[in-house]
Each structure stands twice: as C-alpha cells, then as structure tokens.
Backbone as a printed PyTorch tensor [residue, N CA C, xyz], in Angstrom:
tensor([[[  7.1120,  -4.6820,  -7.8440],
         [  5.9940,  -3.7470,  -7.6790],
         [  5.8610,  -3.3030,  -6.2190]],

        [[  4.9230,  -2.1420,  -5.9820],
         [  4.9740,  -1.8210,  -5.0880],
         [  6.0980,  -0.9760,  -4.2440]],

        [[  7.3450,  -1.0780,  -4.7730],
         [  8.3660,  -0.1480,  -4.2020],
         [  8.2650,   0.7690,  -4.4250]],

        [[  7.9700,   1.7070,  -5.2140],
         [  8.2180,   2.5470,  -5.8540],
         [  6.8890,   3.2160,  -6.4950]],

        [[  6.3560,   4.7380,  -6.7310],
         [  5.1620,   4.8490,  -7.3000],
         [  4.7430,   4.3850,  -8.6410]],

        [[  3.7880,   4.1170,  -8.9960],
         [  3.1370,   4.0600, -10.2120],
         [  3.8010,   4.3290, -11.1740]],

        [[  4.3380,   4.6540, -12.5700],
         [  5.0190,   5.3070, -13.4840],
         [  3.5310,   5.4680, -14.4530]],

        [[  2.1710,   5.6920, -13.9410],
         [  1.1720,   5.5120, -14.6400],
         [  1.5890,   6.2390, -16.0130]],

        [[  2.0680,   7.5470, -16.3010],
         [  2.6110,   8.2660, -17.3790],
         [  3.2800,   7.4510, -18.7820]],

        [[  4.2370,   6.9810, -17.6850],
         [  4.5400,   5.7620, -18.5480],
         [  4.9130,   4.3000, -19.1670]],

        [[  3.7960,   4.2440, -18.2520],
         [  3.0930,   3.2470, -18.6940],
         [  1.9010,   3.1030, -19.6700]],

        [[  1.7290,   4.2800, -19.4380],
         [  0.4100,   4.4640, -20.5540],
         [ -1.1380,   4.6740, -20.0120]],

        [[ -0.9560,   4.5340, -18.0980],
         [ -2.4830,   4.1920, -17.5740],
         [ -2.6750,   5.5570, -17.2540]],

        [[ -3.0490,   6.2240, -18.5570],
         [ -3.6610,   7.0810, -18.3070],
         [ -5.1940,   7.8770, -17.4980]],

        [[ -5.5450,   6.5840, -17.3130],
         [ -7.1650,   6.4930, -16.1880],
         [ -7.1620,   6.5100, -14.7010]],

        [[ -5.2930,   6.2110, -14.2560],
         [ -5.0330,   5.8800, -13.0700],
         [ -5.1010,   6.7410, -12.3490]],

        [[ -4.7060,   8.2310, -12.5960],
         [ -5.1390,   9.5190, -11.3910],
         [ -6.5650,   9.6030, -11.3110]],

        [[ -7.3190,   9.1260, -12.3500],
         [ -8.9880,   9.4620, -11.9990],
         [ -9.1670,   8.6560, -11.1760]],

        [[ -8.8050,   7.0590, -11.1600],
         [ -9.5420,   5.8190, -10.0610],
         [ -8.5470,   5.8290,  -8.9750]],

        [[ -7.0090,   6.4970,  -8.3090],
         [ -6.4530,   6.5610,  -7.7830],
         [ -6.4870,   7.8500,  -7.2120]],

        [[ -7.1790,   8.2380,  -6.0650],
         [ -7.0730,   9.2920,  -5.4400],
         [ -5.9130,   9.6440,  -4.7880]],

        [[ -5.2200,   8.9590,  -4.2950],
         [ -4.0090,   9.2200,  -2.9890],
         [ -2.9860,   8.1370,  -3.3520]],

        [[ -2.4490,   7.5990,  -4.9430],
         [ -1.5130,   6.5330,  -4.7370],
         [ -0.0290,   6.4740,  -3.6080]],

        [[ -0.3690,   5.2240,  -3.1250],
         [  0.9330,   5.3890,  -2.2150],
         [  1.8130,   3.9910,  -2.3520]],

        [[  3.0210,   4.2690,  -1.9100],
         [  3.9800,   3.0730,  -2.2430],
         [  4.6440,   2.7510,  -1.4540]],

        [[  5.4140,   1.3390,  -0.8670],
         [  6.3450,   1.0360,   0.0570],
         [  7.2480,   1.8890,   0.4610]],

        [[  7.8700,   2.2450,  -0.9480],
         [  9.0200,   2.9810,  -0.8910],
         [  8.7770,   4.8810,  -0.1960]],

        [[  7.4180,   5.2290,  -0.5560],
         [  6.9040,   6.2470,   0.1280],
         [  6.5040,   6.2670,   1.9200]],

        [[  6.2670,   5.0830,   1.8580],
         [  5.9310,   4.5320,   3.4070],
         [  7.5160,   4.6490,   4.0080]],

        [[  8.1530,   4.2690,   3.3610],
         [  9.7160,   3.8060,   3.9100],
         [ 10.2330,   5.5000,   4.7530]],

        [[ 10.3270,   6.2920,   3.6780],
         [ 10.8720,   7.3820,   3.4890],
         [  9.8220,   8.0710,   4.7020]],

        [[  8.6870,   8.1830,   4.6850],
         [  7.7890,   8.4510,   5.5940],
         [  8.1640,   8.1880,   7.4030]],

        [[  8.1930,   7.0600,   7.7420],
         [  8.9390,   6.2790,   8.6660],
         [ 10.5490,   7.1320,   9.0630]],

        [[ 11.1680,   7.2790,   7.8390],
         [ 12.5220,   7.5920,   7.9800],
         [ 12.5170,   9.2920,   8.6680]],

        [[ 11.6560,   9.6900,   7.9720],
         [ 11.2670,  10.9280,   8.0520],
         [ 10.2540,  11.5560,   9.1430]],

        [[  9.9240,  10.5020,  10.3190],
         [  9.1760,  10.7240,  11.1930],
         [  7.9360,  11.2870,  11.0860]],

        [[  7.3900,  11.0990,   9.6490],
         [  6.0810,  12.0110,   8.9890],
         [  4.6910,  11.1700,   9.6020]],

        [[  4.8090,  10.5930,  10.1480],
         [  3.8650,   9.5660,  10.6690],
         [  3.4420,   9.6860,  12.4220]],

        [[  2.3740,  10.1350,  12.7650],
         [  2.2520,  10.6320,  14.3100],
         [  2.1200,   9.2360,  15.1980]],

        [[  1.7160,   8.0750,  14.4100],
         [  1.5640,   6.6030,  14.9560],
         [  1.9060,   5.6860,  14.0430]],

        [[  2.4280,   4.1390,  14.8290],
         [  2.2620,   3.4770,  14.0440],
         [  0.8600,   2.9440,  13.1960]],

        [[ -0.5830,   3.1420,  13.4180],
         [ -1.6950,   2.3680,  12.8740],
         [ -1.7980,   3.9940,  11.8840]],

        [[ -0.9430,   5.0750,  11.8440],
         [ -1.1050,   5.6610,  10.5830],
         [  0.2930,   5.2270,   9.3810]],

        [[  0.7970,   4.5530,   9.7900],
         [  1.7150,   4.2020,   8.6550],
         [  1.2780,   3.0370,   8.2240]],

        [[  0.6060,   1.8760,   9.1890],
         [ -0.1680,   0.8160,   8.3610],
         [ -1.5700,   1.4730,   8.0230]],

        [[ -2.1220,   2.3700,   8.0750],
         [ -2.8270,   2.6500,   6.7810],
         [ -2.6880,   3.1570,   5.3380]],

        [[ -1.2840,   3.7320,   5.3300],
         [ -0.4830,   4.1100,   4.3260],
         [ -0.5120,   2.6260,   3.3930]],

        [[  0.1540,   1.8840,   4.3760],
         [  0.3130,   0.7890,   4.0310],
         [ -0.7190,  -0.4410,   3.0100]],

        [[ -1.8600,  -0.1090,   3.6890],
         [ -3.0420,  -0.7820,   3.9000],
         [ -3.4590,  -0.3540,   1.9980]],

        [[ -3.2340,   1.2710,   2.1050],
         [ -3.8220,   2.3660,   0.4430],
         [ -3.0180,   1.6190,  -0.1630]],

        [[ -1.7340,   1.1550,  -0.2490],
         [ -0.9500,   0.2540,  -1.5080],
         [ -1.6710,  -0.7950,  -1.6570]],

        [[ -1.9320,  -1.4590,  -0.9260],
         [ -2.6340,  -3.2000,  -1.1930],
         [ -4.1320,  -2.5050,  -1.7850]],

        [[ -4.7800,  -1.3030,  -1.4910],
         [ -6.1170,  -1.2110,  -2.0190],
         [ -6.1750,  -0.1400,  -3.3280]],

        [[ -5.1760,   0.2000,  -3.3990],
         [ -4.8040,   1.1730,  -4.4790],
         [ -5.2550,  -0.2680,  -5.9020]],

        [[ -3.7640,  -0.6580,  -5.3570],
         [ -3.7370,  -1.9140,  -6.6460],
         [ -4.7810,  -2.6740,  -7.0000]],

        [[ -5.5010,  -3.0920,  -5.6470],
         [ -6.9240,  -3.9760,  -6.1560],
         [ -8.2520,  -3.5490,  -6.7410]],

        [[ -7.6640,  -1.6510,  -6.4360],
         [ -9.0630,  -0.7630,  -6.9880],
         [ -8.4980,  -0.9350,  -8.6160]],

        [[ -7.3350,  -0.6120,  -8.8220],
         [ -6.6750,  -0.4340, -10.2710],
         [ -7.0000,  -1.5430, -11.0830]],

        [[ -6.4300,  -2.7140, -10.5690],
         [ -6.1430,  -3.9840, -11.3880],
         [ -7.5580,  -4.9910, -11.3870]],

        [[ -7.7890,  -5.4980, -12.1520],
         [ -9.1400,  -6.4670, -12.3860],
         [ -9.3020,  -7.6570, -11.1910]],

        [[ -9.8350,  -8.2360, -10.5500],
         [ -9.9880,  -9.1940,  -9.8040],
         [ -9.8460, -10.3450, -10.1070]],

        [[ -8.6170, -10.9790,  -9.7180],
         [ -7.8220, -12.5020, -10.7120],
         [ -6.7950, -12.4900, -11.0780]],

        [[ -6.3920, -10.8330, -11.2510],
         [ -5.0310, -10.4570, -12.1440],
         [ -3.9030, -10.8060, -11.4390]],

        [[ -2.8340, -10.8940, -11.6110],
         [ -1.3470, -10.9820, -11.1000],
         [ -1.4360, -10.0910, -10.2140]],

        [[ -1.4900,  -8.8960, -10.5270],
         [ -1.0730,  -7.5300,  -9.3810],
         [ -2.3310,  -7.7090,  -8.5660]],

        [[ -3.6540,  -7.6150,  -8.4160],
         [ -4.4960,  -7.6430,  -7.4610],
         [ -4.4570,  -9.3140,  -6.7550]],

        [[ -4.2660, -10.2170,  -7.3220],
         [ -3.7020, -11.3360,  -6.2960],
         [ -2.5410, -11.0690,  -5.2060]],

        [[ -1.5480, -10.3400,  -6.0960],
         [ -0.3900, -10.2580,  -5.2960],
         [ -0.7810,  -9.2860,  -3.7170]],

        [[ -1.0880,  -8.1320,  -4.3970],
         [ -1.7140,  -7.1780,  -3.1310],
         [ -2.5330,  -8.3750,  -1.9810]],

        [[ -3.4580,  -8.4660,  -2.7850],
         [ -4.2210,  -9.1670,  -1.5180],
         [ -3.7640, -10.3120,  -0.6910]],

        [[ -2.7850, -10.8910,  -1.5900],
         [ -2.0090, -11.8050,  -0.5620],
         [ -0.9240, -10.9730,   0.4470]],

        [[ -0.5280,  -9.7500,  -0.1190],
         [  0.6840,  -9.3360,   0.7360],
         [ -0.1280,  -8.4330,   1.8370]],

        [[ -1.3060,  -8.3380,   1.3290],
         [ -2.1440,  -7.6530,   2.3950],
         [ -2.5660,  -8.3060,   3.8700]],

        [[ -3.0250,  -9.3610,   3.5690],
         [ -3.2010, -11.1060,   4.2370],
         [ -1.8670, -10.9570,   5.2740]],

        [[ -0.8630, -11.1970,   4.6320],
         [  0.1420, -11.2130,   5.6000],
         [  0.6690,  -9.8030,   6.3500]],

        [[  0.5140,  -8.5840,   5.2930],
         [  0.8300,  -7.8440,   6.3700],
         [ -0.1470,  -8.0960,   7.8850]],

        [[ -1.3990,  -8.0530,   7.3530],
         [ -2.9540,  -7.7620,   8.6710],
         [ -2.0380,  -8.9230,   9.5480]],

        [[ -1.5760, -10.0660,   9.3820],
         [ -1.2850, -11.1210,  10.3470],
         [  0.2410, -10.4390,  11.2760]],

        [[  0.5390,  -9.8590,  10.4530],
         [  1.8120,  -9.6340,  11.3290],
         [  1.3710,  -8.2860,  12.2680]],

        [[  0.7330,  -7.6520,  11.5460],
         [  0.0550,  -5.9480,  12.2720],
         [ -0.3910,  -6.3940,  13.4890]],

        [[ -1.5730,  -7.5840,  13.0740],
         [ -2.3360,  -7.9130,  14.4050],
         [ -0.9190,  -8.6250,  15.3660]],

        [[ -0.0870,  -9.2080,  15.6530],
         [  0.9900,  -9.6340,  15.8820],
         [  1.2410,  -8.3780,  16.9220]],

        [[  2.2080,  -7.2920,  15.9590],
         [  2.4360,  -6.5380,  16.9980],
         [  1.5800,  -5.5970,  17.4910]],

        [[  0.5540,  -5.4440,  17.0950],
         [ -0.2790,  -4.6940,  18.1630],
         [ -0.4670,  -5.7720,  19.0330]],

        [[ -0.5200,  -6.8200,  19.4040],
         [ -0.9310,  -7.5560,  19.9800],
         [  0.1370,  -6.9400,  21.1650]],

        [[  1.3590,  -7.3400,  20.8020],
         [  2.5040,  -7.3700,  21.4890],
         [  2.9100,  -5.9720,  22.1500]],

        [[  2.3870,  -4.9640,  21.5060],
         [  3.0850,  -3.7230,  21.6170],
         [  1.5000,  -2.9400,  22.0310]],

        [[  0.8100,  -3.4580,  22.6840],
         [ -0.5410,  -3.0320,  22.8450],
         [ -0.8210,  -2.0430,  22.3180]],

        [[ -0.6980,  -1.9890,  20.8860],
         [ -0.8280,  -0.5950,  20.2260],
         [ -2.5010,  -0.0460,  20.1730]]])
C-alpha cells in the first residue's frame, strides 16, 4: 500500500473521492521529486504527510491500513525532524 494511487474504482470504494479531496501516493511523491515539481523540501513532506492522513481519514481507527499509516507517519516525522535538524531546513 501506499505506492501507488488508490484503485478506489476498483475496488469498489466508491465514497472515496467524496472523503478524499487530494489523494496522494508515494509513488506520486516519487515521480514529483524526480520531476522537480516540488519548490521545497517541507512541500514534498507534506505531500507526504496527505498519504499517512488520506488513509487515516479513509480507514476506521484500529484498522490495518490506518495503524499502518500512523505508524509510518511516526517514523517518517522522526526522520523529517532529523534532517531538518541537520539540513537547517
């Protein structure tokens, strides 16, 4: 999860463009980055940031996918704060 967008279509979550305003994905972040579409780094970790809150707005609180987000969220913030630390961003 997370690489790649949503397949909400088909998957069947048909409710997901109403509670998902702006879904975004690693793999969109990636390409973004690659593509120099990003004027800073603290705008690509907010890109970043909409995947981990996308999923926890989507998924129920407890679930597999909103655990997972919020843990990978946890660690991204630890490493972010890291290099801004380092890179006085």
């Amino acid at each position: 999860p997370f690489r790649v967008p949503v397949d909400w279509k088909g998957m069947g979550l048909f409710d997901y463009p109403t509670l998902i305003k702006k879904p975004m994905d690693l793999g969109s972040v990636k390409r973004n980055i690659s593509a120099r579409k990003y004027k800073s780094i603290p705008d690509a970790a907010d890109d970043i940031r909409l995947v981990w809150a996308n999923c926890m707005t989507y998924n129920q609180d407890g679930s597999d996918f909103f655990l997972l987000a919020k843990n990978l969220g946890k660690k991204f913030e630890e490493k972010y704060s890291k290099i801004v630390k380092d890179f006085q961003l």
